[in-house]
C-alpha positions in Angstrom: -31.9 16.4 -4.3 -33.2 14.9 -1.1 -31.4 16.6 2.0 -29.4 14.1 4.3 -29.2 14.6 7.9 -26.2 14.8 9.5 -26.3 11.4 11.4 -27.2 9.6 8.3 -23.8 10.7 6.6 -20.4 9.0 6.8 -17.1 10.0 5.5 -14.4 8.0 5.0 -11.4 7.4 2.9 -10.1 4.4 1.2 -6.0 3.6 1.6 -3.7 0.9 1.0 -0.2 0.3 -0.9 -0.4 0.5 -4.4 -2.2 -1.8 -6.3 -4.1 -3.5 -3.9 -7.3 -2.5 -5.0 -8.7 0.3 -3.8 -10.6 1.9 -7.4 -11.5 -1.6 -8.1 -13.3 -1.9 -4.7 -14.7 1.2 -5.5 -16.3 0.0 -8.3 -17.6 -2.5 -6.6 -19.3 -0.1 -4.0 -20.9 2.1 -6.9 -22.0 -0.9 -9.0 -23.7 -2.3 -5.7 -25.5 0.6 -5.0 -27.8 1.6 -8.1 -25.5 4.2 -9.6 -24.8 2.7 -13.3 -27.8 2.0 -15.0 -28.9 -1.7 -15.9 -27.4 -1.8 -19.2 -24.8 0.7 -19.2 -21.2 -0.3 -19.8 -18.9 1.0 -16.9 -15.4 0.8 -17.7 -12.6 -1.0 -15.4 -11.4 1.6 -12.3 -13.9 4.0 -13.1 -12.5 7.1 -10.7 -9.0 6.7 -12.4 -10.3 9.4 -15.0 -6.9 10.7 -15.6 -5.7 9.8 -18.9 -2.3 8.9 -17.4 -3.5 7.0 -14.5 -5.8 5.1 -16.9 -2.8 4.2 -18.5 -0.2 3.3 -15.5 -2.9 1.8 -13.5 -2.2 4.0 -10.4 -4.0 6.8 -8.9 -2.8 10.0 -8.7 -5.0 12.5 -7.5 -7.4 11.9 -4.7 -10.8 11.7 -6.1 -14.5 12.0 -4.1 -18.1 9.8 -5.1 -21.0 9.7 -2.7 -23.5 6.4 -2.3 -26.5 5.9 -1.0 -27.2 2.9 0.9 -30.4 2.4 3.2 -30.6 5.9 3.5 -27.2 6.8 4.3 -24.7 8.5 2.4 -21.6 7.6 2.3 -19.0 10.2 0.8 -15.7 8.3 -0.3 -12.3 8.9 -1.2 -10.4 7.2 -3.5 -6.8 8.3 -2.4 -3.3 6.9 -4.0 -1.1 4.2 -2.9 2.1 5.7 -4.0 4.4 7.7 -1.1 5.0 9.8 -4.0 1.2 11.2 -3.7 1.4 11.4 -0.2 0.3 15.0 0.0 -3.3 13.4 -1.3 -3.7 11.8 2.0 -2.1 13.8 4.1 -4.6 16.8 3.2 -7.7 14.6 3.0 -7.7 13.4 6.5 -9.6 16.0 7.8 -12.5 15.7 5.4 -13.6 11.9 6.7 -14.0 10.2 10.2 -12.6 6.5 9.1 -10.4 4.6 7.0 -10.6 1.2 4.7 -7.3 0.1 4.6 -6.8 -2.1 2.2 -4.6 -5.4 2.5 -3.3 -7.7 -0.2 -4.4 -11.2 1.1 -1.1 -12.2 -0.3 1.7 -9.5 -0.1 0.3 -8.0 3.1 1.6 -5.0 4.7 4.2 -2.9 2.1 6.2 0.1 2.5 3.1 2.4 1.6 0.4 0.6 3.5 3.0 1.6 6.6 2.9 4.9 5.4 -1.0 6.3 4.7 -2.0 4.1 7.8 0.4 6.1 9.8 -1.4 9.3 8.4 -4.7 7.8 9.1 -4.1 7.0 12.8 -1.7 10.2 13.6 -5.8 11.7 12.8 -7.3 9.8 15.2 -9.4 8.1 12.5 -11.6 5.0 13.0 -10.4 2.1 10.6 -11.6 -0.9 8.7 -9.8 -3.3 7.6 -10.5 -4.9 4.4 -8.3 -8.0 3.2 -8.6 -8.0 -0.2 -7.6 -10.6 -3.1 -8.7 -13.2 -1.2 -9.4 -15.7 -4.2 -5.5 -14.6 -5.0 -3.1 -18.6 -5.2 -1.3 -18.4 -2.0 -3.2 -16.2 0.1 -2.8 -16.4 3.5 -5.2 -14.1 5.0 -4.1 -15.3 8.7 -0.7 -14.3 8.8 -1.2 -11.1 6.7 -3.9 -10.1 9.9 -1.3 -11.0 12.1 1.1 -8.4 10.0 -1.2 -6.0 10.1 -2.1 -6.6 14.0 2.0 -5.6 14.4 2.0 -2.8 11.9 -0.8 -0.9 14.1 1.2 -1.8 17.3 4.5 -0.5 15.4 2.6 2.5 14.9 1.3 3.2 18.6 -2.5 3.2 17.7 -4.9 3.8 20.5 -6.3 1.0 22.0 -9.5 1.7 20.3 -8.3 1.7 16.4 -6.3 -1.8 17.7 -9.9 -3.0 18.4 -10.6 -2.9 14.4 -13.6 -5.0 12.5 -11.8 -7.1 9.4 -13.6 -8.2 6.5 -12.6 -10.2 3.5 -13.3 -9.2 -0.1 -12.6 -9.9 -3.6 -12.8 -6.3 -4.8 -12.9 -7.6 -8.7 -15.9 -10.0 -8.0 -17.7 -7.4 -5.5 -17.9 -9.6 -2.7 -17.1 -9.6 0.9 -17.5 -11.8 3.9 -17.0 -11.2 7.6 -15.6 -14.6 8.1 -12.4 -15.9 6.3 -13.3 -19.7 7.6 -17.0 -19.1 5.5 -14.9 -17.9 2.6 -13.1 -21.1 2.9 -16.3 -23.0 2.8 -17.8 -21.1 -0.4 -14.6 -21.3 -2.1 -14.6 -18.4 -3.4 -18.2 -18.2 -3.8 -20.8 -15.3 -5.2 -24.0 -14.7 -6.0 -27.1 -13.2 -7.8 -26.7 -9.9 -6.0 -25.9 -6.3 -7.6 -22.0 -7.1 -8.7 -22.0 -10.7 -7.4 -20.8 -13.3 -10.3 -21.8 -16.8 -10.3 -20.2 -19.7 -11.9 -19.9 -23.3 -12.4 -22.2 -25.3 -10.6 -25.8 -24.4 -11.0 -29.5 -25.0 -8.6 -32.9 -24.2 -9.8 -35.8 -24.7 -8.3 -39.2 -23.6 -9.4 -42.8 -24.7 -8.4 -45.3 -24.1 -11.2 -49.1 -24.8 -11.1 -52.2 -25.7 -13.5 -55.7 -26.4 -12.5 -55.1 -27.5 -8.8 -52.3 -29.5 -9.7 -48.4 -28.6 -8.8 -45.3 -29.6 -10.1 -41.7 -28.8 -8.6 -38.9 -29.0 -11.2 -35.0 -29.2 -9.9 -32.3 -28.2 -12.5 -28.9 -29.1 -12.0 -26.4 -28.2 -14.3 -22.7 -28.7 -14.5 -19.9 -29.7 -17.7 -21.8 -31.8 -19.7 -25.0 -30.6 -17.9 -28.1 -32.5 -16.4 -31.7 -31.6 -15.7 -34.3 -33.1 -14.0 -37.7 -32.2 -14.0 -40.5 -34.0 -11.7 -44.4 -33.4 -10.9 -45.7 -34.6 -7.6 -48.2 -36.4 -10.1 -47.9 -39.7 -12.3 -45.4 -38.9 -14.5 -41.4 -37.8 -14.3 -38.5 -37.1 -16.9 -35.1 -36.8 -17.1 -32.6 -35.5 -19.8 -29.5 -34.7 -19.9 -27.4 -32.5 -22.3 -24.3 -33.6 -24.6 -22.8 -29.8 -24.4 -21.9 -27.6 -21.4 -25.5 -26.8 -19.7 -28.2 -27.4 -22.2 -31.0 -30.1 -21.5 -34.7 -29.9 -21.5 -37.4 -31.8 -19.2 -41.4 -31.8 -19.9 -43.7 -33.7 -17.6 -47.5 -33.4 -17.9 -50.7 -34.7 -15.7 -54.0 -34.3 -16.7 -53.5 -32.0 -19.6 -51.3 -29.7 -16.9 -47.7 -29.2 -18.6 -44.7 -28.0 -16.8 -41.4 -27.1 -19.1 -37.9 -26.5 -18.2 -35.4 -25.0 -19.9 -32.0 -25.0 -18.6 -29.3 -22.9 -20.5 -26.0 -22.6 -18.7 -24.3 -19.8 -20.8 -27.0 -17.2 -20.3 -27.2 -16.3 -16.7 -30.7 -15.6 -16.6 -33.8 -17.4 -14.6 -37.4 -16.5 -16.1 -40.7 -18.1 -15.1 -44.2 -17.7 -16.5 -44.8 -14.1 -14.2 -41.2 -13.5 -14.4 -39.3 -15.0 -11.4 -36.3 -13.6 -11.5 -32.2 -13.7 -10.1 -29.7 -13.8 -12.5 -26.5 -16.0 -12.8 -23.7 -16.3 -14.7 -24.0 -20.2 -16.1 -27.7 -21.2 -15.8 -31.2 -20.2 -17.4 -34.3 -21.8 -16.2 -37.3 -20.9 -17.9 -41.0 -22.9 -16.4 -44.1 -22.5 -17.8 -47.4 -22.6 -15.7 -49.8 -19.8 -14.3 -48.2 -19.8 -10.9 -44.8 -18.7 -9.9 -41.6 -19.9 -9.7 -38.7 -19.6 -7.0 -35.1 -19.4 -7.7 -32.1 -20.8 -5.5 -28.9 -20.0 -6.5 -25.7 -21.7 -5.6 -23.2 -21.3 -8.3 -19.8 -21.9 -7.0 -21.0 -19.2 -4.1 -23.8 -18.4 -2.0 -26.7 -16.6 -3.2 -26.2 -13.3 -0.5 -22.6 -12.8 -1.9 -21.8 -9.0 -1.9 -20.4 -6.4 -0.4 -23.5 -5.7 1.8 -21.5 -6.8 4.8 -18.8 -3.9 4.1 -21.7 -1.3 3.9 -23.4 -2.6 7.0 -20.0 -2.2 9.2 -19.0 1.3 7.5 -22.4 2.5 9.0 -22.0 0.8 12.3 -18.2 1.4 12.9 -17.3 5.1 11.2 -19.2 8.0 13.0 -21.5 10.5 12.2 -19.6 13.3 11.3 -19.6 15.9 14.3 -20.4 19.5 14.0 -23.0 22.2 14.9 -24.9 23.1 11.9 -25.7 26.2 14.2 -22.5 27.6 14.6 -20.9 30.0 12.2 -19.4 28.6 8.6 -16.0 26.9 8.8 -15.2 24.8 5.7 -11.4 23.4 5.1 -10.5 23.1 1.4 -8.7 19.7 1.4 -8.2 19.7 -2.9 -8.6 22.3 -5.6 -10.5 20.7 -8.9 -10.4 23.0 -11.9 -13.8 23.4 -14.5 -13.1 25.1 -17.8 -16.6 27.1 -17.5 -16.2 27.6 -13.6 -12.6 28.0 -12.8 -11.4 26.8 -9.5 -13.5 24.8 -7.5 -12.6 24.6 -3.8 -13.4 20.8 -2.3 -14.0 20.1 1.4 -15.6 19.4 4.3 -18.0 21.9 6.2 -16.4 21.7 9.5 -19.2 23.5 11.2 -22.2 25.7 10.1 -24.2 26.1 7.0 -23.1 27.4 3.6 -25.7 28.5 0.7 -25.3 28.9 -2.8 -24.4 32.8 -3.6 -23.1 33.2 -0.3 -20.7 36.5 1.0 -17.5 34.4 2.8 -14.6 34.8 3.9 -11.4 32.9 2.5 -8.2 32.5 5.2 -4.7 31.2 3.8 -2.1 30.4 5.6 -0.6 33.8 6.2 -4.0 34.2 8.3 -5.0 37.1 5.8 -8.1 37.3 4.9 -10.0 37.6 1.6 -13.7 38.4 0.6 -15.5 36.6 -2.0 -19.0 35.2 -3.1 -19.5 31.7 -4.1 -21.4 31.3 -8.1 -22.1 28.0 -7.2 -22.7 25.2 -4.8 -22.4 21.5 -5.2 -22.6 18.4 -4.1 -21.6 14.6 -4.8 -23.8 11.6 -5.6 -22.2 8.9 -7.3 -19.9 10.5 -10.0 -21.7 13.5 -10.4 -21.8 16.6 -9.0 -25.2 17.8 -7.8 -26.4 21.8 -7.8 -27.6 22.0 -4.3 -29.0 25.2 -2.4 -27.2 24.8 0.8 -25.3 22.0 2.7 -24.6 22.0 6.7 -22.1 20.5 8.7 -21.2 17.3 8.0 -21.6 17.3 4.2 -18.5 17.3 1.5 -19.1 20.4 -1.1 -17.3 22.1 -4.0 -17.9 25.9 -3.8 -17.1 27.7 -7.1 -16.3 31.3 -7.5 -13.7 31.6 -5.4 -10.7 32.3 -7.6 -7.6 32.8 -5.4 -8.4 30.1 -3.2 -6.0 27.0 -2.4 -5.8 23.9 -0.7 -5.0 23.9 3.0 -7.4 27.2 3.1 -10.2 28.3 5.4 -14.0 28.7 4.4 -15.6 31.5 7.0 -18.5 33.4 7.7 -17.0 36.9 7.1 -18.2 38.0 10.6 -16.8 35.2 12.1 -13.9 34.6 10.0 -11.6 32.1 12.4 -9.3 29.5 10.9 -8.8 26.0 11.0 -5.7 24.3 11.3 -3.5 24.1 8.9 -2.2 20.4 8.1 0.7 19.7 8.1 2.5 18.4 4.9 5.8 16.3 5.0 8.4 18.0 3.3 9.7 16.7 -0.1 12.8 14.4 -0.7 14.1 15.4 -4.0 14.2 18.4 -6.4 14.5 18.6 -10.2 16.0 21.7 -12.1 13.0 22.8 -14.8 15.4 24.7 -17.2 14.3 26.5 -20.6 15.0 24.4 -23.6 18.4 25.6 -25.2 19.3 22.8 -27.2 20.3 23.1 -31.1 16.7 21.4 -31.5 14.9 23.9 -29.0 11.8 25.7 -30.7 10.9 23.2 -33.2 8.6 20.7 -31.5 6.8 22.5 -28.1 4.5 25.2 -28.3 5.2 26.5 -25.2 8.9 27.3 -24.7 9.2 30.7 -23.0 9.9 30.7 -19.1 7.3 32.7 -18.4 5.3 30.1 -20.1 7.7 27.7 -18.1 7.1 29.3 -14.9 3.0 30.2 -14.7 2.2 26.3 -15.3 4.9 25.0 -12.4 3.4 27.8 -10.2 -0.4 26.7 -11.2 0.6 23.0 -10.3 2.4 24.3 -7.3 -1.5 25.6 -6.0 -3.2 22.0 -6.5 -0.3 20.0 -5.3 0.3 21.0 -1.7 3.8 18.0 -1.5 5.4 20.4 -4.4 7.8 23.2 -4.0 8.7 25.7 -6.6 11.6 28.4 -6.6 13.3 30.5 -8.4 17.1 30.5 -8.8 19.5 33.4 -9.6 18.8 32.2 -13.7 15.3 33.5 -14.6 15.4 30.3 -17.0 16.2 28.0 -14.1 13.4 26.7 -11.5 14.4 24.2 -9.0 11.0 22.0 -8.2 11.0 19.7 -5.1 8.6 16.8 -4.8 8.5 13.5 -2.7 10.1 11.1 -4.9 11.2 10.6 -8.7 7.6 9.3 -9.9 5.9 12.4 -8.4 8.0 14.7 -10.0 8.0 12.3 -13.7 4.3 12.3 -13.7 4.3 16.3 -13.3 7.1 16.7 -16.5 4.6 13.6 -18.5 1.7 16.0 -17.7 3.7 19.5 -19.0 4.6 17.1 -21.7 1.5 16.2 -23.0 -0.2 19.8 -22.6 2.7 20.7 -25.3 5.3 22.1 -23.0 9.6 22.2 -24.1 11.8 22.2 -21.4 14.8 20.3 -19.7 15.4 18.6 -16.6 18.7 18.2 -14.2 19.9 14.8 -13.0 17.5 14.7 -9.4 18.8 15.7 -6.3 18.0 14.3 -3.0 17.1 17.3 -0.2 19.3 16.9 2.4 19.3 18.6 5.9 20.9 19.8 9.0 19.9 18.5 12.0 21.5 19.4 15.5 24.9 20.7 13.4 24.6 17.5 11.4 24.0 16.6 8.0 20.7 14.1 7.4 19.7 12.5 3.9 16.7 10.8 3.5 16.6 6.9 3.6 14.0 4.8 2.1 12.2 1.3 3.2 13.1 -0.7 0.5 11.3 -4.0 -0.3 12.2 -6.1 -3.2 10.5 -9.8 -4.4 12.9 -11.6 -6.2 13.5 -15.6 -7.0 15.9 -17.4 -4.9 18.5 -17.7 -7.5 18.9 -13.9 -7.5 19.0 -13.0 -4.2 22.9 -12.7 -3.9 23.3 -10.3 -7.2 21.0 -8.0 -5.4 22.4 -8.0 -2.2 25.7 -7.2 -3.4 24.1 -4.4 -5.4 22.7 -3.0 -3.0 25.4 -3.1 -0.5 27.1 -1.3 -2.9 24.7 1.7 -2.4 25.5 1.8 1.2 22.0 -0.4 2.5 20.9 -1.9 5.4 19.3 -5.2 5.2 16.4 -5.5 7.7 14.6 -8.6 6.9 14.6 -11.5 4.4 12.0 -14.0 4.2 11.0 -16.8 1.9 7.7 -16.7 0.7 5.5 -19.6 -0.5 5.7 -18.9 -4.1 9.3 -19.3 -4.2 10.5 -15.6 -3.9 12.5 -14.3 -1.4 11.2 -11.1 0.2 13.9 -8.3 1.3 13.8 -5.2 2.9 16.0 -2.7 3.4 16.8 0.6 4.9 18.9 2.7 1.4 19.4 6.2 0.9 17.4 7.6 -1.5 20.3 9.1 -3.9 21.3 4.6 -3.7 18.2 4.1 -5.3 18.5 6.6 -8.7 18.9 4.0 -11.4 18.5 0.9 -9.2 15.4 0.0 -10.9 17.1 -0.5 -14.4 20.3 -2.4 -12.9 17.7 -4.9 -10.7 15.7 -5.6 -14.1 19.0 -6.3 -16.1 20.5 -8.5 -13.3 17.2 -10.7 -12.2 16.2 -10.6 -15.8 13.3 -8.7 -15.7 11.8 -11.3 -12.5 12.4 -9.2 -9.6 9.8 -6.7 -8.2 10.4 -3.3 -5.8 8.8 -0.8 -3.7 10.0 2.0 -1.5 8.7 4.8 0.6 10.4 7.4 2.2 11.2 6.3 5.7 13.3 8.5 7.7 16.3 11.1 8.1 20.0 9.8 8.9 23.0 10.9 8.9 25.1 11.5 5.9 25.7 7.8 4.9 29.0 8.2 3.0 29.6 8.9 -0.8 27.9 6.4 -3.3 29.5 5.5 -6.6 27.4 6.8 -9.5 26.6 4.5 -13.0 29.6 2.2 -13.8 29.1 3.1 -17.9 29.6 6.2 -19.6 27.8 7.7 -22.5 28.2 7.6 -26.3 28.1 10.9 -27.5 27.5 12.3 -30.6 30.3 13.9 -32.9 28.2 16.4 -34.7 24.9 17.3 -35.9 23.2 15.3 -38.2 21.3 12.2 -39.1 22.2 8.7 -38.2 23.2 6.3 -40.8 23.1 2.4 -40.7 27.1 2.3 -41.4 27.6 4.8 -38.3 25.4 3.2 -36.1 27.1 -0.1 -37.1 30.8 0.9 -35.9 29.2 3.0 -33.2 27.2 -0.4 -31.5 30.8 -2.6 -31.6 31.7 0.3 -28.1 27.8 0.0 -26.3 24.5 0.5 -26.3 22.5 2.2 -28.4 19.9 4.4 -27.7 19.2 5.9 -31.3 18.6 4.2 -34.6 19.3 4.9 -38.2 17.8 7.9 -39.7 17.5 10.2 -36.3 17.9 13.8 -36.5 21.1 14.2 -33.5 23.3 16.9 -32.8 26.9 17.7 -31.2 26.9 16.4 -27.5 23.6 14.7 -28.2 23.8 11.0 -25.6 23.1 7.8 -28.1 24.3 5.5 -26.1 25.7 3.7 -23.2 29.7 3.1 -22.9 30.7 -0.3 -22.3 33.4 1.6 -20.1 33.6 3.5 -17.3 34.1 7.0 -19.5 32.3 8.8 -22.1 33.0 8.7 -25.8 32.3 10.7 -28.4 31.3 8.7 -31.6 30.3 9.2 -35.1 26.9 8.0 -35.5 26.1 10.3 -38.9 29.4 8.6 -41.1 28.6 7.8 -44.3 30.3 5.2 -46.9 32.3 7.0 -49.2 32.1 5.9 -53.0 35.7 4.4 -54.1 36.5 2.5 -57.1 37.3 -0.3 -55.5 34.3 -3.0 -54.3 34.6 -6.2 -52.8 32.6 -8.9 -53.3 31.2 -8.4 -49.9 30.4 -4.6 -50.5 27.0 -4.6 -51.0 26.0 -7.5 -48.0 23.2 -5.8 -45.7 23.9 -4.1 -42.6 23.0 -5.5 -39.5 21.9 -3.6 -36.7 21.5 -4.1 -33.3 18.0 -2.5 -32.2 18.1 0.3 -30.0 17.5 0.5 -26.3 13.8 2.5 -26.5 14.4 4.5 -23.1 10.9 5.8 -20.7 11.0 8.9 -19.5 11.5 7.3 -15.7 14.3 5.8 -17.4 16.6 8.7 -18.9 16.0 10.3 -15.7 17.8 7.5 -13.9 20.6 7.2 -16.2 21.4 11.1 -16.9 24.6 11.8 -15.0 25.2 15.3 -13.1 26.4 17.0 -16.2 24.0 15.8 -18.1 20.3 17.4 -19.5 17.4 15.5 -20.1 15.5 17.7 -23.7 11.6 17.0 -23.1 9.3 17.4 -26.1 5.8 16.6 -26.8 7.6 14.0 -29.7 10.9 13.6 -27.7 13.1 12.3 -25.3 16.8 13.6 -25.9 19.7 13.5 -23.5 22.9 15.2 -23.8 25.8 16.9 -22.1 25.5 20.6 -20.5 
């Protein structure tokens, strides 16, 4: 592999809220620049490799690519947009030099975009800003500059980040302009470049020539397409098509012939010595010994990309400083794991050179330090990573050999063996107990059930996951895990889950602390998008759960945007009471904000649970009494047991019902004795969702097949 200096490098990581695009404009960027062969089929959000994040649509882990782009290399980061994952990019900060933040031309600034910007400028980065979705109904790319504009001032950034370059994308399409007034004139336009889509209106032009004679032949297609085709000679011809984009023009002089072909469904634009650009709606095809010349301007110009993206990465984010002379300091910002190499250590060589089968030295935290030898060396380029020799400052690696190693550690020549320092890491908000599965169903669906089975795999993710905090209680089958919000802790028990894991979980806790004598909880920025009609319901909800409203603003669409200041313990199962009341309509986010003093008791769920009576299997004629007092949560024909939760209460306090009664034979029948059943179907609950509703003495069972609640 060709060796990059270290002024042609640039590092830099990609953060916004979630959702606004941040793999997709990734994609984009590695599409653009020559990774992905012609032909090959490159599926959607390509860095989300996760099996989980493919299917949530969110990024979890902070994931690295490299492109090359007029010589440079650009390393990227692909970080998430969830608070939740907040320990991604807070630890990757000190592997790049600047930021794309990422904008929603509609929604603007959100909870989270406040949150990883303030990361980003707290490390002096240099950021870009990208608006993206610009093609989005409603956008209104001025005011959301304007937001942003006040965000950075909210945030006191220097006066040099307030000084940032903008650019407008459509992330999906793989195009970006500098201007938002010449997006306004394209409408939305692109082109024949790498990633650029055309459609709609098409242009051809080609000039063709035969024995000193030349002939220039416009197509224009559109719905029920035209072509024209005329020599500079005697003789012209027009014809137009009855379907979408097909007609045909010949002209001839002097036995010279010039053909066109226009096909708009194919996209492509062939003359006789193949003159090329592709476009989505048009195929010209002349023939003639000379050459012919393509203009494209299908609903976009024909330099649509994201070339003016690359172009102000390279002049905007700096060189990554560094003497390459200096002894070895790397930081390892993430830990990746290999089944053939073990851990692999991922970060940024601070200063210095490191080679492949090198003697180093590894510092932790504690300052102590530990001799090893790296088995191997690597490198990224595109999604790959590449066996190099040696890398210098400058350059992101992954070092392998180095088994005891974790992220926040220190890379070192072991006769210079200095630290770097350590990053800070915000605290976590909440805390789950892990429990061993003791259950009257325990054993019979995990295959790892033991808590020293329990305990090595939350201590392994505990290594990888620097936001996560593991201890051990006075019960050897009792760990208490604390992470920053319920979806990063849900998406560590989905993962145990899935690797075949059988455990329970504890109602979560929010972490609260004393400050100056005081008793803090953590409070969240809440902001929730809900239709006018609505907005009453939720702010009586939420005043409920001791809020603060902050802002409330109508939006063009119709919606009324809220935000609020809530405690965290107001917001456990929120989400499942603001579906029920807005009908499914409304839409939330929240990040953690700040700490505040104790805010005053909040009232729990207003339901109660249907229990189960005793063990056994549901019938249709239990379920059928049982469903007249609530909500089920259980249909007919599932294994239960005593104290097993099957439903929700209509009242205030739990019940205990028979869901496993069977019809006794008599001899006496009615007339009506054999009439079908009719059930009510059950209330399928996510695993988010039983962890909302579970009450304090209550115990979520988790199964590789199952979700079971019941009492303690």
């Amino acid at each position: 592999m060709k060796q990059i200096t270290q002024a042609k490098i640039r590092n830099l990581a990609i953060i916004a809220h979630v959702d606004h695009g941040k793999t997709t404009l990734v994609d984009g960027m590695l599409k653009q620049s020559g990774i992905f062969h012609e032909k090959q089929v490159v599926e959607e959000r390509v860095l989300d490799s996760g099996e989980l994040e493919r299917e949530r649509g969110i990024t979890i882990m902070a994931k690295n690519t490299a492109i090359f782009y007029n010589g440079y290399k650009l390393n990227i980061v692909d970080t998430p947009g969830h608070a939740d994952f907040g320990g991604e990019v807070e630890r990757i900060v000190q592997m790049v030099d600047g930021v794309l933040l990422l904008v929603d031309a509609f929604e603007g600034p959100m909870p989270q975009t406040r949150f990883v910007l303030k990361k980003a400028l707290d490390a002096e980065l240099v950021p870009i800003v990208v608006i993206n979705k610009i093609d989005r109904p409603h956008a209104r790319p001025e005011e959301v500059l304007d937001e942003i504009l006040e965000l950075f001032i909210d945030l006191d950034a220097s006066d040099q980040q307030l000084d940032f370059p903008v650019v407008y994308a459509d992330a999906r399409k793989g195009i970006a302009y500098l201007d938002q007034k010449a997006w306004g004139e394209d409408s939305g336009k692109s082109g024949n470049q790498v990633g650029g889509e055309a459609r709609g209106e098409t242009s051809a032009q080609g000039e063709a020539s035969e024995a000193g004679e030349q002939a220039s032949v416009h197509a224009n297609c559109e719905t029920g397409g035209q072509a024209s085709a005329q020599t500079q000679g005697q003789a012209s011809a027009k014809a137009s098509g009855q379907t979408r984009g097909e007609s045909t023009a010949q002209a001839s002089k002097n036995g010279g012939q010039a053909s066109v072909h226009a096909n708009c469904e194919t996209g492509e634009l062939n003359g006789n010595g193949q003159a090329g650009g592709q476009v989505q709606g048009s195929s010209v095809q002349a023939t003639g010994q000379a050459s012919a010349q393509t203009s494209c301007e299908t609903d976009g110009h024909k330099d649509a990309s994201l070339k003016p993206l690359f172009d102000l990465i390279i002049q905007n984010i700096p060189a990554p400083k560094g003497d390459p002379d200096a002894p070895l300091q790397l930081g390892v910002s993430m830990i990746d794991y290999d089944p053939y190499l073990g851990r692999q250590a991922v970060g940024r060589i601070q200063r210095g050179c490191i080679h492949n089968k090198q003697d180093v030295a590894v510092l932790g935290s504690d300052e102590q330090i530990q001799h090893s030898r790296l088995s191997s060396l690597y490198v990224f380029d595109g999604l790959k990573k590449v066996p190099v020799e040696n890398a210098c400052a400058g350059e992101i690696v992954v070092a392998a050999g180095l088994d005891d190693i974790n992220a926040g550690c220190t890379i070192a020549d072991p006769e210079h063996p200095e630290s770097l320092r350590f990053v800070h890491i915000d605290e976590p908000t909440v805390s789950i107990a892990f429990l061993v599965n003791k259950s009257p169903f325990a054993g019979r669906e995990g295959t790892y059930v033991t808590s020293r089975k329990l305990s090595e795999r939350l201590f392994r993710e505990a290594e990888s996951d620097v936001s996560l905090r593991i201890k051990e209680t006075d019960s050897p089958d009792q760990f208490l895990v604390a992470g920053r919000g319920e979806l990063h802790l849900s998406i560590l028990i989905e993962k145990m889950r899935r690797e075949g894991y059988e455990f329970e979980v504890s109602q979560p806790q929010v972490i609260q602390r004393e400050i100056d004598g005081v008793k803090h909880e953590p409070v969240e920025d809440l902001i929730v998008e809900v239709p006018e009609e609505y907005v009453g319901i939720v702010m009586e909800r939420l005043g409920s759960r001791r809020s603060e409203m902050i802002n409330m603003e109508k939006k063009k669409d119709g919606t009324v945007r809220l935000e609020f200041y809530v405690p965290t313990r107001g917001l456990f199962g929120f989400r499942a009471e603001l579906m029920t009341e807005t009908r499914g309509t409304a839409v939330m986010y929240h990040s953690f904000h700040h700490y505040s003093p104790y805010c005053g008791e909040i009232h729990g769920r207003s339901r109660g649970s249907l229990v189960a009576w005793e063990n056994g299997v549901t019938t249709a004629f239990g379920l059928e009494n049982a469903q007249e007092r609530g909500e089920m949560f259980v249909g007919a024909g599932v294994s239960v047991y005593q104290g097993m939760v099957v439903g929700e209460n209509s009242r205030p306090s739990d019940l205990a019902i028979n869901v496993c009664k069977k019809k006794r034979l008599t001899n006496m029948r009615s007339s009506t004795a054999d009439i079908a059943v009719k059930l009510t179907p059950p209330r399928e609950m996510s695993l988010e969702q039983s962890l909302e509703f579970i009450a304090a003495d209550e115990l979520l069972e988790i199964t590789p097949k199952s979700l079971r609640m019941r009492k303690k």
